[in-house]
N, C-alpha and C positions, 0 to 999 in steps of 0.2 A: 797706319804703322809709322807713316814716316813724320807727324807729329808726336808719335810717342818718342820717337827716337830722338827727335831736335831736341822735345822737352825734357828727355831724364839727360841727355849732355851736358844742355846747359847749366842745370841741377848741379850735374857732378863741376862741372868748371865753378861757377861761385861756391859751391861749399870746400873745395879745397882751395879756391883761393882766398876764402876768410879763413880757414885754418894757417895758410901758410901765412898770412897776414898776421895772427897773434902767435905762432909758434918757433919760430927762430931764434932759438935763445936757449939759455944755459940749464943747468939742471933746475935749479929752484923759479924760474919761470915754467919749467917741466912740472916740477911737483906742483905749483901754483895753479896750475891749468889742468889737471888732473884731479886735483882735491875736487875746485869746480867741478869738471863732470860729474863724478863720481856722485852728485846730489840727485841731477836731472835725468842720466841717460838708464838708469836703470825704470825709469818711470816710460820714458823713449823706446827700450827695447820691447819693456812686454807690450807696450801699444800695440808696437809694431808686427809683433809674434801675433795677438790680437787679430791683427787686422787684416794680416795676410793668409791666418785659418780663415779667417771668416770668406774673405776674397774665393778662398777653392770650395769651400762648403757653396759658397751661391754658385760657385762656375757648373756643381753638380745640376740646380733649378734650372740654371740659363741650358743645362744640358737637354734635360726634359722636357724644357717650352718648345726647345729647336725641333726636337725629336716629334712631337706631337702635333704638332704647327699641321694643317693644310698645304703650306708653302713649304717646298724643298729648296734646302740650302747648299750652294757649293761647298767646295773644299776650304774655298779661302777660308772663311767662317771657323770654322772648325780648327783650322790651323791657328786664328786668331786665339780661341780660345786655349789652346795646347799652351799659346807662348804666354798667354795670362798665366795659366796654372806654373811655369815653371818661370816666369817673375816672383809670383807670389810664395814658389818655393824659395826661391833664394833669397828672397827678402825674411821669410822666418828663417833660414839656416842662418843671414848677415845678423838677424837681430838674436840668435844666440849667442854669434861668436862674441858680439859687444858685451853680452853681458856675461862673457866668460872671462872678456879684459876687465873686467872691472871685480870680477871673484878671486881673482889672485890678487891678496895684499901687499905687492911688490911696492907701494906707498909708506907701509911702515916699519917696512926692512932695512935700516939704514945699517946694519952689520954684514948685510950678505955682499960680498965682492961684487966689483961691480952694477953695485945697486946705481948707482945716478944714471950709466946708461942705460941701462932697463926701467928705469922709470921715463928717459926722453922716447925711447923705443914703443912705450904703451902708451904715450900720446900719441906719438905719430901714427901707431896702428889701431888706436881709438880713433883720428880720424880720417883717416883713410877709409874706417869703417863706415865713419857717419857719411862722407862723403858718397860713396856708392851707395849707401842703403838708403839716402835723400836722391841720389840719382835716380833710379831702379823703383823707389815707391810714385814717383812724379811718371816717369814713362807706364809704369802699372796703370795707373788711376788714368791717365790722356789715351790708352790704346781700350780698355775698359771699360771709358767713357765711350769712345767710337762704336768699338763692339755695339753697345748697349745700343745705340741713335740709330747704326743701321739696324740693329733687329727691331728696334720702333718703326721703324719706315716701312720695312717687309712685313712683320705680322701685324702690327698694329695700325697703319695707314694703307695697308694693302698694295704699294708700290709695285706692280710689275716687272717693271723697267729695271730694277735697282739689278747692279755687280754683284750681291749674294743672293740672288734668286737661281738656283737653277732651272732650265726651262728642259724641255723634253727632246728638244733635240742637241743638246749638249752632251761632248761624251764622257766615261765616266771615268 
C-alpha cells in the first residue's frame, strides 16, 4: 500500500508541475493550450473509463479465486481489494468529469461575458483533472500489482508463511 501511495504522489507532483510549467499565462496561451487538449484528452478519458471498468469487472474474478482458494485469507486482502475497487471508481467518475470539460464549448464563445476567464478556469481544471487522474491510475495499477504477487505467492506458490494467509488460530 505504501508504494501505491509514494507512486500515485509522485504522479500527482510531476504532472502538476509540467502543467504549471506551460500554463501561467494569459488568455490566448489559455485558449492555445486548450485547443491542444481538446485533440488528445477525449481519446485519454474513454481509455481511462475503459480501463477502470475493466479494473472492477476483474476485481469480481480476483473475488472468486480468493473465495474458492483452499487457502483462507485475512482481512488485509479484502480490504486491498475494497480500495482498488473504489480507486478504480474515481478514476471513471475523474475520467467523466474530463470529458465533460471538454463538452462544453466555452472555446468558441468569445460573446459570452467573461469568456477569457472561463476559458483560463477550464485549463486549469482540465488539469488538475489530468493531474489526479495520472495520480490515482499509477497508485491503482502499483497497489494492484501487489495485490496480484501476494495472491501468487499464497495460492499459486503455496506460501504458508505469507501476512495474507489466515491461519486457524487467528482471531476473526
Amino acid at each position: 500500500m505504501t508504494r501505491a501511495a509514494v507512486g500515485g504522489a509522485l504522479t500527482l507532483v510531476i504532472a502538476t508541475g509540467a502543467a504549471g510549467l506551460l500554463g501561467f499565462g494569459s488568455y490566448f496561451e489559455a485558449r492555445r493550450l486548450v485547443e491542444a487538449l481538446r485533440a488528445v484528452l477525449p481519446f485519454l478519458g474513454s481509455a481511462s473509463m475503459g480501463a477502470s471498468a475493466s479494473v472492477l469487472a476483474l476485481m469480481l474474478t480476483l473475488l472468486g479465486i480468493s473465495r474458492t482458494a483452499d487457502t483462507r485469507l485475512t482481512e488485509l486482502f479484502y480490504r486491498r481489494i475494497l480500495w482498488i475497487g473504489r480507486q478504480a471508481s474515481a478514476l471513471f467518475f475523474g475520467s467523466l468529469l474530463l470529458l465533460l470539460t471538454l463538452a462544453v464549448p466555452i472555446i468558441e464563445t468569445d460573446a459570452l461575458d467573461g469568456a477569457q476567464d472561463i476559458v483560463v478556469l477550464q485549463y486549469y481544471a482540465t488539469s488538475v483533472l489530468l493531474a489526479l487522474m495520472t495520480g490515482l491510475a499509477v497508485s491503482m495499477i502499483l497497489m494492484l500489482q501487489s495485490t496480484l504477487s501476494d495472491l501468487i505467492m499464497v495460492l499459486g506458490l503455496r506460501v504458508k508463511d505469507h501476512p495474507l494467509v489466515k491461519h486457524d488460530d487467528d482471531d476473526e
